[in-house]
N, C-alpha and C positions, 0 to 999 in steps of 0.2 A: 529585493530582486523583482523586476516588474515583469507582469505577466505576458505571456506571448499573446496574441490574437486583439479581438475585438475588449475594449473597456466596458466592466461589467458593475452595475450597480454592487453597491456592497466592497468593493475593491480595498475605502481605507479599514472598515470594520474588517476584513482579513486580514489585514496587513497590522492591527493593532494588535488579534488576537494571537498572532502567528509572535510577533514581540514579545506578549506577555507568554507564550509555551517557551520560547528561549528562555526567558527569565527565570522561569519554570524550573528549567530541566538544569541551569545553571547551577542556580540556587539548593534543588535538591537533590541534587548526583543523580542526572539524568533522570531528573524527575521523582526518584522516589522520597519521600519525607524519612525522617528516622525512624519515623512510628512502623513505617512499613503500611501507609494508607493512602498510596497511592492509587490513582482511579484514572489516571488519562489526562490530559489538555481541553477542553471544550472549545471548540470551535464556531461557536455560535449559530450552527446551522444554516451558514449562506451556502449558495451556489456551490456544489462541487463542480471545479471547472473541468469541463468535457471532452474527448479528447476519443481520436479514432487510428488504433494499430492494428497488427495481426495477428489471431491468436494461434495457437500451436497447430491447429489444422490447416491452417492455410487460411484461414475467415477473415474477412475487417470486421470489427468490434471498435461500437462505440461503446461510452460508459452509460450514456442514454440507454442502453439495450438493456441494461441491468433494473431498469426503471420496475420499482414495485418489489425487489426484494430486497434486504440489506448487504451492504458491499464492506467486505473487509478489504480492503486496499492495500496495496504494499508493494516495494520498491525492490527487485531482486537481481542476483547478478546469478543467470543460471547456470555458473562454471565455479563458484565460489566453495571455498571448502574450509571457511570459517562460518560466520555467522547465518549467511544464508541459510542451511543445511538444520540447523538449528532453529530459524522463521520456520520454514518448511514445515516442517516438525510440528511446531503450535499448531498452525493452520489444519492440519490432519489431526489432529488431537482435539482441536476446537470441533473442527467434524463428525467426529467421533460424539464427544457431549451432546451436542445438539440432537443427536436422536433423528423425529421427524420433520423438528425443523430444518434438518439441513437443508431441505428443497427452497425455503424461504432466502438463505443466505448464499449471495456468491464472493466467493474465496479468488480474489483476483491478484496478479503480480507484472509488474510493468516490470519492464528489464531496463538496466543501467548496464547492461556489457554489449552494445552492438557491432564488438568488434569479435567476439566470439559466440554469442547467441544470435543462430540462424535462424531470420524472419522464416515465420511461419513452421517453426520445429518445436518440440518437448525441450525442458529446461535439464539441462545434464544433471543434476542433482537429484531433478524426480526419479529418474533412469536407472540413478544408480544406488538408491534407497528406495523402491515402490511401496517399500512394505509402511515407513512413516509418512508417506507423502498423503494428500489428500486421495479420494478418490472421484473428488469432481472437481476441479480445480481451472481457471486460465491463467495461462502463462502467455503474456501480450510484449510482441514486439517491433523490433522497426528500425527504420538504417537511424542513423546519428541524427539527423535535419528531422527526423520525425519525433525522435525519444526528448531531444533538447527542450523543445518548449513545454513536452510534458512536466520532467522535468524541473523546469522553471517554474510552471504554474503550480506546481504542488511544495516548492521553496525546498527541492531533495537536493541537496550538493552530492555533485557526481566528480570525484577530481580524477581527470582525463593524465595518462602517463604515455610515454612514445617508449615501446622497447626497440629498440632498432628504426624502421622504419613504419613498425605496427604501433598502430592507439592500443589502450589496455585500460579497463577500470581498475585503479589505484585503487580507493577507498569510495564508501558511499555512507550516506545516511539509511538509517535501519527504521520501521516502527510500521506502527498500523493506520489507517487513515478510515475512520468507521463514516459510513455514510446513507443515510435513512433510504427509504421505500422511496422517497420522492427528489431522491437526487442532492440532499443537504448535505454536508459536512457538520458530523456535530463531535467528535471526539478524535484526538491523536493520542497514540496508547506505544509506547515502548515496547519494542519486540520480545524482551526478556521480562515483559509483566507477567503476574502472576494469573494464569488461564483461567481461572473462576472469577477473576473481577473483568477479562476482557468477554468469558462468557455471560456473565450478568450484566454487559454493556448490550452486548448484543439483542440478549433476551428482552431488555428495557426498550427499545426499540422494533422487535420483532412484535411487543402487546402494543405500541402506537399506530401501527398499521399506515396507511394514505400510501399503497399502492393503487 
């Protein structure tokens, strides 16, 4: 899937490494080994590519704004009442672990339903659980021609359904997109992994520092 915008050094190294996580996740039922030791996808730490929506207050946000803490990333539909609800979950729980480092880590989610999640609004699922939702969290949105190349650039299949005469997100891809102080992409972590190995991802990166 090529990427939307400007051509970015590092382009085939993501595109190899993005190959061998399919490979990955194929081979080990969504990634996990039998052993039960799984640990994420490494992403070799290029460029996480950048990208500018609105967050639930009405703000544009870039992902450059997150520059110097580490960004748990993730892809949500915020009307969803299967798995997202579930994401959700982790990410307030991973909040929770973290203790003082939360202030270090931002807990970010792009939206895949722009045909019910209103730019610049709360994602209906925090709304209606606040009690597991994070408590610092973005919920980042944006019409269709904004979300798409995101999207694209992150290789998320969003498959687009027509009910009547309305779009609707059918189905999406789930997981985490872990990305250093300095803007890298270094691990893809399955949404259903076990929260002590995405918390010990985290923390391995929160002692690297290069904020």
């Amino acid at each position: 899937m090529p990427r939307a915008g400007i051509e970015r050094p590092g382009r085939t190294l993501r595109r190899l490494l993005w190959g061998l996580a399919v490979v990955a996740l194929l081979v080990g039922g969504r990634g996990r080994a039998e052993t039960d030791t799984y640990s994420g996808t490494s992403l070799g730490g290029v460029p996480a590519p950048d990208f500018r929506l609105t967050d639930q207050t009405g703000r544009l946000v870039s992902l450059s704004d997150y520059r110097g803490r580490v960004v748990l990333l993730t892809f949500m539909d915020g009307h969803c009442k299967d798995v997202c609800p579930l994401t959700l979950r982790t990410m307030g729980e991973l909040q929770s672990l973290l203790g003082a480092d939360a202030e270090r880590v931002a807990l970010v989610a792009v939206s895949v339903d722009p045909w019910l999640d209103e730019v610049g609004r709360p994602a209906a699922i925090a709304q209606e659980d606040p009690a597991h939702a994070p408590r610092r969290w973005d919920f980042l949105t944006g019409t269709l021609d904004e979300l798409r190349p995101v999207w694209a650039a992150y290789h998320v299949s969003v498959v687009e359904q027509l009910i009547g005469t309305y779009g609707a997100n059918g189905e999406h891809d789930t997981g985490f997109f872990l990305i250093d102080a300095r803007g890298r992409e270094r691990f893809y972590i399955q949404s259903d992994a076990d929260e002590n190995m995405i918390l010990r991802r985290i923390r391995s990166l929160l002692k690297e520092g290069g904020g």
